[in-house]
PLY file of the C-alpha trace (Angstrom):
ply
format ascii 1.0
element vertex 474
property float x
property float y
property float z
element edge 473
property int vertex1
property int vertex2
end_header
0.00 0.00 0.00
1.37 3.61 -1.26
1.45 5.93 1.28
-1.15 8.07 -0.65
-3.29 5.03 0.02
-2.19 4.60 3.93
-3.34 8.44 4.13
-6.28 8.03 3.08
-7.62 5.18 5.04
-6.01 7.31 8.23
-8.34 9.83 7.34
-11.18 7.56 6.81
-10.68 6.47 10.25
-10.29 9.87 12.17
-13.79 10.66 10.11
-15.36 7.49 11.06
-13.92 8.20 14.99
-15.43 11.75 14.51
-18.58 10.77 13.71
-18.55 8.36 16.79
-17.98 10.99 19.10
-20.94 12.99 17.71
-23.21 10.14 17.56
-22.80 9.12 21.22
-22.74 12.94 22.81
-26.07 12.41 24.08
-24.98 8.92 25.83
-22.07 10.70 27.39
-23.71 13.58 28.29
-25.99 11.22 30.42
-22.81 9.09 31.53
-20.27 11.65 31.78
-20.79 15.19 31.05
-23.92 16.06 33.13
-22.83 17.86 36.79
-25.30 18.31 40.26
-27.08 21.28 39.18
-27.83 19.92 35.09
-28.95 17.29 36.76
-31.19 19.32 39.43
-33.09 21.35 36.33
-33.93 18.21 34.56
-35.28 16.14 37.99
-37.24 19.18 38.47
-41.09 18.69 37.33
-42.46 22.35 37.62
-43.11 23.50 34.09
-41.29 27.26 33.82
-37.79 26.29 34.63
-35.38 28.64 34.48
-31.12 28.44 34.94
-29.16 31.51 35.81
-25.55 30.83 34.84
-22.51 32.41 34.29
-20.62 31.74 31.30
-18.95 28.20 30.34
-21.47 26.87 33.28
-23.03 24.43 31.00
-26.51 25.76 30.84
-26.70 25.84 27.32
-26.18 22.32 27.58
-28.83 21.26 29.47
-31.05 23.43 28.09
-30.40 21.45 24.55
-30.17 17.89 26.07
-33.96 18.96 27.28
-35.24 19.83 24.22
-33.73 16.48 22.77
-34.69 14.22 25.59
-38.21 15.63 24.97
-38.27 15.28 21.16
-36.86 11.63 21.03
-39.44 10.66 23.91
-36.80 9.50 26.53
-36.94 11.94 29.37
-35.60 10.12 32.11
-37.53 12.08 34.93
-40.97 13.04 32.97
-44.11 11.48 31.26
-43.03 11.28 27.89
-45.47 11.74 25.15
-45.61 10.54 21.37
-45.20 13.45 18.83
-44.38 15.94 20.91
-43.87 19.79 19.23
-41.51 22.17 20.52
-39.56 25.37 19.91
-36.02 26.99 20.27
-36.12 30.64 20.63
-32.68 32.90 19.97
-31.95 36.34 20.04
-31.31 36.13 16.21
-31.21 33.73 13.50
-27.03 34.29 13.25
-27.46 33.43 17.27
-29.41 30.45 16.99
-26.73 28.61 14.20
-24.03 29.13 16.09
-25.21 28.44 19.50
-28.89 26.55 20.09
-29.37 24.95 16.80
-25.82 23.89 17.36
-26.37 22.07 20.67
-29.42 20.77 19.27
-27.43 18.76 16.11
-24.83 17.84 18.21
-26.74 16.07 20.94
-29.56 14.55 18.51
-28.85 11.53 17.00
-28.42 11.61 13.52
-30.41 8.07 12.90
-33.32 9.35 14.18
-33.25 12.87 11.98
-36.20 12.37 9.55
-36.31 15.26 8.03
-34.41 19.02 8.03
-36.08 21.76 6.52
-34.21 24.98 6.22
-34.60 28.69 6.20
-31.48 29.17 4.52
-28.56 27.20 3.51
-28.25 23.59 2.05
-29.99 20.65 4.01
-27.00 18.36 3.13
-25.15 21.35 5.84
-27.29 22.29 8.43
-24.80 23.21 10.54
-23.99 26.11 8.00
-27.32 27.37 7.56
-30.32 28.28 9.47
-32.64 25.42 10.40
-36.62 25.95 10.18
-37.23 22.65 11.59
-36.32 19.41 12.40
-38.36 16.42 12.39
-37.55 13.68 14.40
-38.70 9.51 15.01
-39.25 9.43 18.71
-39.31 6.23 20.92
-43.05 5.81 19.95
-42.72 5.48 16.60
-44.07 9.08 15.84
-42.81 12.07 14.89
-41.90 15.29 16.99
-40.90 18.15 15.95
-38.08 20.47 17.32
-38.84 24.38 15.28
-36.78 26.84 15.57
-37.20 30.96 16.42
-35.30 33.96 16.83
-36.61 36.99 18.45
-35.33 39.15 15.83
-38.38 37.68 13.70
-41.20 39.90 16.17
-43.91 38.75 17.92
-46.14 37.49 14.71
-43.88 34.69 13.95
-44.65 33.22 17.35
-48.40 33.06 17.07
-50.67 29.98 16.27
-49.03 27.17 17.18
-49.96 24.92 19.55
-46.77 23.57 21.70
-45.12 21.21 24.32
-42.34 22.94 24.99
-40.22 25.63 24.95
-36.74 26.53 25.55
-35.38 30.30 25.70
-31.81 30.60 24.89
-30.99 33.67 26.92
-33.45 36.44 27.82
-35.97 37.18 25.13
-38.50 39.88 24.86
-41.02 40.11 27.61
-44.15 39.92 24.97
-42.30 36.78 23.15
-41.98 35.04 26.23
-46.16 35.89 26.81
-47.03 34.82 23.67
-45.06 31.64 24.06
-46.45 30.91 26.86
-49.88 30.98 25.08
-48.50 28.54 22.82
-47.82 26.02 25.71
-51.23 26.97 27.46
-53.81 24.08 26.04
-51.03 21.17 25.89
-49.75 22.29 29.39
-46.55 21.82 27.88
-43.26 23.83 29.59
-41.05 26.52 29.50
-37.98 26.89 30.56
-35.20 28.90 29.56
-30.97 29.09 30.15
-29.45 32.63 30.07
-26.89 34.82 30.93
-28.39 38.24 32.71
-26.23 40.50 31.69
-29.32 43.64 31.00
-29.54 43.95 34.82
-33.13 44.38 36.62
-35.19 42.90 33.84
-39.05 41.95 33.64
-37.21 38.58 34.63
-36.21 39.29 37.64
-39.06 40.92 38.96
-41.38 37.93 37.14
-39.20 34.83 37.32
-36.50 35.45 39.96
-38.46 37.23 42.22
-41.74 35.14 42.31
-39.76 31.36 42.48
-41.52 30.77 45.74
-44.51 32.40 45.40
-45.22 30.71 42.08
-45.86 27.33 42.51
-44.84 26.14 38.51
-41.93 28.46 38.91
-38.39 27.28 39.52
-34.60 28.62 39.20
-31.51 27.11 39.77
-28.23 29.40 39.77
-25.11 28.07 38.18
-21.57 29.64 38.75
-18.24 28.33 37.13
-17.56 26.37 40.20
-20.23 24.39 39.43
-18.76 23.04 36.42
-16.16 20.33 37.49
-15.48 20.33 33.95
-14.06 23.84 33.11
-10.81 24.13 33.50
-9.36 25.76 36.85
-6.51 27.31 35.31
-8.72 29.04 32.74
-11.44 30.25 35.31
-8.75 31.86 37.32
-7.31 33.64 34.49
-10.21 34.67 33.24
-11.27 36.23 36.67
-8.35 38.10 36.91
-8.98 39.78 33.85
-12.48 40.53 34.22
-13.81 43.43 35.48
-15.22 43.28 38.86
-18.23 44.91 37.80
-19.16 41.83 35.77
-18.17 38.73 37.72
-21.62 38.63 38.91
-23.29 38.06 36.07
-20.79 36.30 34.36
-19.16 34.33 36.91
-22.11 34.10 39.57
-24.77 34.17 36.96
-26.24 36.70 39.32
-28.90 39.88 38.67
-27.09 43.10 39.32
-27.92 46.50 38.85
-25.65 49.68 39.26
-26.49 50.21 42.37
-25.81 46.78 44.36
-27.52 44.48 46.49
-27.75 45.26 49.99
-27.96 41.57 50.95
-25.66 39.62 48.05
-24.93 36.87 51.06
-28.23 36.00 50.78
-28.53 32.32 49.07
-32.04 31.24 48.90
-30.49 27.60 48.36
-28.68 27.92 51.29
-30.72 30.08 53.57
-34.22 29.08 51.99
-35.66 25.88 53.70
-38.73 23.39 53.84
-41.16 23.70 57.20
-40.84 21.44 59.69
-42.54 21.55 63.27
-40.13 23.73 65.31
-39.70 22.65 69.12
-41.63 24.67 71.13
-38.71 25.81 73.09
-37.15 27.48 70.46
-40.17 30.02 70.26
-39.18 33.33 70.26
-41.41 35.86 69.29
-43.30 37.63 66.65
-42.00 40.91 64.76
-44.08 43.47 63.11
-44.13 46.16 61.10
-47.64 48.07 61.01
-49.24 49.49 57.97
-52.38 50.67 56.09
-51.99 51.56 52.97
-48.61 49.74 52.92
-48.56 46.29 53.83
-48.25 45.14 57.61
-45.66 42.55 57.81
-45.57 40.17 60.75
-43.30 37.33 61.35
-43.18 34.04 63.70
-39.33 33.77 64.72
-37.98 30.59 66.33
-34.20 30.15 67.77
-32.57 26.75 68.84
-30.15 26.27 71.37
-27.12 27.71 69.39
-28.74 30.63 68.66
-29.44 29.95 65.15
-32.96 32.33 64.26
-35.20 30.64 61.91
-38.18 32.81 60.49
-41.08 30.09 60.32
-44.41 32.02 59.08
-45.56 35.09 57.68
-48.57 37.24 57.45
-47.97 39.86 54.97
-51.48 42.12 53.81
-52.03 45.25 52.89
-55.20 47.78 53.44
-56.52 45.68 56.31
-58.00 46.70 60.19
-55.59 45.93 63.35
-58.72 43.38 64.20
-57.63 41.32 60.81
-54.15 40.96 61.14
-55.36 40.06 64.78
-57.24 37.59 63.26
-54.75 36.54 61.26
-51.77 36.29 63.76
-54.16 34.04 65.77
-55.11 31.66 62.88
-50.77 31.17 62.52
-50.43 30.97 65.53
-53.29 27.72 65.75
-52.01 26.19 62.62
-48.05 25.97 64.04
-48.62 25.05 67.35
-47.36 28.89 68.73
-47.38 29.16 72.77
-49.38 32.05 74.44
-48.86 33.39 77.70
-51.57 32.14 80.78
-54.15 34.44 79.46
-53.86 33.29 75.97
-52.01 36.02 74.29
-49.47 36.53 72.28
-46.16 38.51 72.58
-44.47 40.55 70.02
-42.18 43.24 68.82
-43.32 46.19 66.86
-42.36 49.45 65.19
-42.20 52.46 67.89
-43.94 54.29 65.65
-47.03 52.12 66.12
-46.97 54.21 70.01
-48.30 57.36 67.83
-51.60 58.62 68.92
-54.39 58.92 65.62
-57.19 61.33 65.31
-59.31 58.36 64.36
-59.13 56.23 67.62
-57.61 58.66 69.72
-55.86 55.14 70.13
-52.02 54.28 69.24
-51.47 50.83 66.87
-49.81 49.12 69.77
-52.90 49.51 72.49
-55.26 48.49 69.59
-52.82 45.30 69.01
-52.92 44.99 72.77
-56.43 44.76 73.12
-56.97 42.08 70.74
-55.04 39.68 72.50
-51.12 40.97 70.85
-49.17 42.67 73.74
-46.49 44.28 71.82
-43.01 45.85 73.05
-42.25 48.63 71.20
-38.91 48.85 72.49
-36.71 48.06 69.49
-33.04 48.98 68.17
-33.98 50.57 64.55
-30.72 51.63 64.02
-30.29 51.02 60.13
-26.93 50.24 59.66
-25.99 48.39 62.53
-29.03 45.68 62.18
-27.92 45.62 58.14
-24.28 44.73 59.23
-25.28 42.33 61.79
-27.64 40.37 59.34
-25.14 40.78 56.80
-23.03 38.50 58.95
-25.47 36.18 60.08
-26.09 35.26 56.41
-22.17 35.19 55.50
-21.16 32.84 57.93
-20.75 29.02 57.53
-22.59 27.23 58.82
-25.55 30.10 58.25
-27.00 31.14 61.17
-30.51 32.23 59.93
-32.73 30.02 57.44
-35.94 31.25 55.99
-39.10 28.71 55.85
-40.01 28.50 52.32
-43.40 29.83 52.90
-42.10 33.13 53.97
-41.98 34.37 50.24
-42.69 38.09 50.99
-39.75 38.11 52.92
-37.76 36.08 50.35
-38.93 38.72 47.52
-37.58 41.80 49.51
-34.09 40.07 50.43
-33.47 39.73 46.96
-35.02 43.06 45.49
-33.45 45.42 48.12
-30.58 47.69 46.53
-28.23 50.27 47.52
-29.27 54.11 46.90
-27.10 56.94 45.34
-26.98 58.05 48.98
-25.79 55.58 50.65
-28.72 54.02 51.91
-31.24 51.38 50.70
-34.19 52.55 48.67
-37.03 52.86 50.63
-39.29 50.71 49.09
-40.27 47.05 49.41
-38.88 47.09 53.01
-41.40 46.36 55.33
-40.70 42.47 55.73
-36.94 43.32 55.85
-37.50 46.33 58.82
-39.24 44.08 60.92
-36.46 41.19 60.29
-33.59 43.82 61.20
-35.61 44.67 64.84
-35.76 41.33 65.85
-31.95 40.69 64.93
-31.12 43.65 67.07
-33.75 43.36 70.03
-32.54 39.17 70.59
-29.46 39.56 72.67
-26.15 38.47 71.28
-25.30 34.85 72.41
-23.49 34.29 75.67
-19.83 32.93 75.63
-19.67 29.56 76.96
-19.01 29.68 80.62
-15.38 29.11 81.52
-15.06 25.42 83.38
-13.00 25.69 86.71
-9.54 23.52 86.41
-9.80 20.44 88.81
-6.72 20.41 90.84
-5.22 17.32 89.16
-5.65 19.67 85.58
-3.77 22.71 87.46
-0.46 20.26 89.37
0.03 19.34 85.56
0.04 22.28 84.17
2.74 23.50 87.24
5.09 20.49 86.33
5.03 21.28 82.46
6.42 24.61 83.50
8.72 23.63 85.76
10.19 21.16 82.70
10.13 24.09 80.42
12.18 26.10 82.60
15.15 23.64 83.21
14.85 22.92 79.27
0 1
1 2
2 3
3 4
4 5
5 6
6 7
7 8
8 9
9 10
10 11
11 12
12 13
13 14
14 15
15 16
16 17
17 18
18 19
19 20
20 21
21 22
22 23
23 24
24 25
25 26
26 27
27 28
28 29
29 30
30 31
31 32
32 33
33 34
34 35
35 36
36 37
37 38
38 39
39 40
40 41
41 42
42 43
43 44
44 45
45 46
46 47
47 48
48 49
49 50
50 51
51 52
52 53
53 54
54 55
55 56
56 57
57 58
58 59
59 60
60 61
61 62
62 63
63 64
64 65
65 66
66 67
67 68
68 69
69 70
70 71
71 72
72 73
73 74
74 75
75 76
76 77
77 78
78 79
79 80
80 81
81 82
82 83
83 84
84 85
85 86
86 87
87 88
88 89
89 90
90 91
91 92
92 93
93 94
94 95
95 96
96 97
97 98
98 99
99 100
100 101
101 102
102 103
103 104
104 105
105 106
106 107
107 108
108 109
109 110
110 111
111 112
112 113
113 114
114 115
115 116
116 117
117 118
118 119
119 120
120 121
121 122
122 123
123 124
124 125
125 126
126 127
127 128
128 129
129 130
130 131
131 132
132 133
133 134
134 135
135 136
136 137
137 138
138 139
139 140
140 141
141 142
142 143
143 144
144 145
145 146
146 147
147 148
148 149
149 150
150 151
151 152
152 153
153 154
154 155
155 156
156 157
157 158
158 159
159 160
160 161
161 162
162 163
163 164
164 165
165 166
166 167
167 168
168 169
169 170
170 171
171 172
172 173
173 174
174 175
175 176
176 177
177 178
178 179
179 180
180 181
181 182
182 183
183 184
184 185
185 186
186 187
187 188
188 189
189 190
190 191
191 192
192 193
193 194
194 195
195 196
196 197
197 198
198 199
199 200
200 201
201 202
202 203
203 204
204 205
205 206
206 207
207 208
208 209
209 210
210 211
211 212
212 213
213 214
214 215
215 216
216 217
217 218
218 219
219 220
220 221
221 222
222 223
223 224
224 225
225 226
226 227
227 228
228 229
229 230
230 231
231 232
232 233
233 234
234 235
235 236
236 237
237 238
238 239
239 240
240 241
241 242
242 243
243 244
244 245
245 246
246 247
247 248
248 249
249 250
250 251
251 252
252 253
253 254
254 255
255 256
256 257
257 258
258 259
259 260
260 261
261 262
262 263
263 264
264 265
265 266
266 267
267 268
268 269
269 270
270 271
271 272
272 273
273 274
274 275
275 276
276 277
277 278
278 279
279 280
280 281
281 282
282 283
283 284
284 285
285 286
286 287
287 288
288 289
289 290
290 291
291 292
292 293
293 294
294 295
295 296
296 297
297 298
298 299
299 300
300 301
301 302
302 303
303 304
304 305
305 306
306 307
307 308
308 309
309 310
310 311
311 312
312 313
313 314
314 315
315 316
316 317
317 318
318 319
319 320
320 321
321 322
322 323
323 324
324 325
325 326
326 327
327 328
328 329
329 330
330 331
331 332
332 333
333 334
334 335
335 336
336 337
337 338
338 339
339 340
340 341
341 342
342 343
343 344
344 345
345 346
346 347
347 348
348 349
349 350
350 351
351 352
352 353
353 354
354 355
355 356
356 357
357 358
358 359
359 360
360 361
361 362
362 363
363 364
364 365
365 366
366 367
367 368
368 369
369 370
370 371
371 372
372 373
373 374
374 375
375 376
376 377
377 378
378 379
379 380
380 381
381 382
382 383
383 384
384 385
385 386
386 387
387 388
388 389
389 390
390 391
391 392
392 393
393 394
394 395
395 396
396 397
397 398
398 399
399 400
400 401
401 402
402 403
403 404
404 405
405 406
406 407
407 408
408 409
409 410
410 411
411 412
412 413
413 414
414 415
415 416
416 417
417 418
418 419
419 420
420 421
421 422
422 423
423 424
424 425
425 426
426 427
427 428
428 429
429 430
430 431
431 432
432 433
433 434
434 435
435 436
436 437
437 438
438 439
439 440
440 441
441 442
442 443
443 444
444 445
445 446
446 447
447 448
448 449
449 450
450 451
451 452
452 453
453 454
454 455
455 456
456 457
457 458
458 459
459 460
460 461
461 462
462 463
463 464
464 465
465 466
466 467
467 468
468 469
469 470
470 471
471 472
472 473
């Protein structure tokens, strides 16, 4: 054999090896490739998923592997369905080649491609054009349908069909993401969507982000680079020290920022944010408040265990209601979680010192109207600003945390992560009233005691004399 001939077969080979690789990328995505928090967005079963990852995270990865798991009918945590029809939606068409459509063809199978149609470019090289569609033999025996969309196209393009899924490939518009969610609506098919978010404070913050526990279809995972045990360490670290710190936390952290800051950026919800359970009645502490009337009064049931650690287990949160309902309301929590009242069957809290004030109305101050419905309330509380910020600031920062939220508390949840900094140096006064009430009863418990010093027994103090004594003559 000529070694024109020995070439050639070489390069037959690397092809064949080559198209190997791409063949089985699905099989070692599932086997090899796949890290915790891939794997925590596809267990998860609500249907508007979202990931919020920093770059080279791998959530464009899992949001493809979705789409294909769905298409080919062998989701390994959901029902799968015959035929199912779904949609890839890019920024732009040039977007969606090189980076969703992409993922797509290199994670489906090519045996079971039935058909490619394209928008531009040659179907014998999709990769180099823009796909339309692509129509694929599922485990069934049908045929589903994976169609693709860029946002560039306007809302129009996204109307009509009737869909099973979704997938967002970073942010899109906030009226294509209503429409497509239309689309989804008789099927109850799902959304979900992997992005970068790098446009700040965005209609997904404030819809997604901000409404993950209050929402009960909504869900979002963050992913950072240290997530990904596959990216290279060397490469993260030089690529932090070139970046600006301005946008590590987007790009690294895969974290909402404005220009402004969070107040509370120690605040995990997967670390701080946990399930109810029945809390030992010895650990009840008390309630906190924070009146209102035309603003929302915020009241929460606080619980702390024998280290100290505070956990906030209920909330009442309601706006434009009497002293007599929140009463009522307080009382009903109070029932459901088993909360301890005092011999005459009332119960104690903390409250704003502005709830002392007098009105013209009643001629009767919020904390004597709280009083006589059963709520004796101290008003007696440190509101120093910045010292109760700094001192939950560290109670969140520390490891292991010493404050978790109950899931349930989602009003308090929502202001933790929507409070910023001000161009004066202080918080913007709005969406506060969970947090004030929070900050009074971290600066009204007292400060843990030291552990009380244990006398030396006599035997402990002779040894410590004759260690000295053999350190001297050393």
């Amino acid at each position: 054999m000529g070694k024109k001939e020995a070439l050639l077969n070489e390069l037959i080979m690397v092809d064949k090896e080559l198209a190997k690789r791409k063949k089985d990328a699905l099989a070692e995505y599932n086997r090899d490739v796949v890290h915790q928090k891939q794997m925590a967005f596809h267990r998860c079963q609500k249907r508007n998923r979202w990931v919020f990852g920093g770059n080279r995270t791998g959530k464009t990865e899992c949001g493809a592997v979705e789409c294909v798991w769905m298409a080919l009918g062998i989701h390994p945590f959901r029902q799968n369905r015959d035929g199912v029809c779904g949609w890839v939606v890019s920024l732009s068409q040039q977007v969606q080649r090189d980076v969703a459509q992409a993922k797509i063809l290199k994670y489906l199978p090519k045996r079971h491609i039935v058909d490619i149609v394209m928008a531009e470019g040659r179907q014998s090289a999709p990769e180099y054009g823009i796909i339309d569609c692509i129509a694929v033999r599922n485990a069934f025996g049908g045929i589903s349908k994976i169609g693709f969309r860029s946002c560039d196209q306007g809302r129009e393009k996204f109307q009509g069909a009737s869909l099973d899924f979704v997938w967002f490939d970073e942010e899109p518009p906030k009226d294509i993401y209503d429409e497509c969610r239309m689309r989804v609506f008789d099927r109850r098919g799902d959304i979900f969507g992997t992005m970068t978010p790098l446009k700040g404070l965005t209609w997904v913050y404030d819809e997604i982000e901000l409404n993950v526990f209050d929402d009960p279809e909504v869900w979002c995972e963050y992913m950072e680079w240290a997530d990904n045990p596959f990216l290279n360490a060397d490469e993260a670290a030089q690529m932090q020290r070139v970046m600006p710190t301005s946008e590590q936390l987007s790009r690294r952290y895969g974290k909402f920022s404005s220009q402004e800051g969070l107040v509370y950026p120690e605040f995990d919800p997967s670390v701080h944010v946990i399930e109810p359970f029945g809390v030992p009645k010895q650990w009840q502490a008390t309630i906190s408040i924070d009146p209102g009337l035309a603003n929302p009064t915020s009241c929460h049931f606080y619980a702390v265990d024998h280290d100290g650690v505070i956990y906030v287990v209920a909330e009442h949160f309601e706006a434009g209601q009497t002293v007599d309902h929140h009463v009522r309301k307080l009382f009903e929590i109070a029932n459901r979680i088993g909360w301890e009242t005092d011999g005459k069957g009332r119960l104690r809290a903390i409250i704003d010192s502005a709830a002392n004030q007098r009105t013209l109305a009643s001629q009767k101050s919020v904390a004597e109207l709280f009083a006589e419905k059963g709520v004796l309330v101290n008003t007696c509380v440190n509101k120093d600003l910045y010292s109760g910020i700094q001192r939950l600031k560290s109670l969140f920062e520390q490891r292991p945390p010493r404050i978790y939220i109950f899931s349930n508390c989602v009003n308090l949840i929502r202001e933790l992560k929507s409070y910023w900094w001000g161009n004066d140096e202080r918080p913007k006064k709005t969406d506060d009233h969970a947090l004030d009430e929070l900050r009074y009863f971290v600066m009204t418990l007292p400060r843990p005691s030291p552990p009380p010093v244990r006398e030396k027994t006599v035997i402990e103090i002779d040894k410590e004399r004759m260690m000295r004594k053999v350190k001297r003559r050393e």
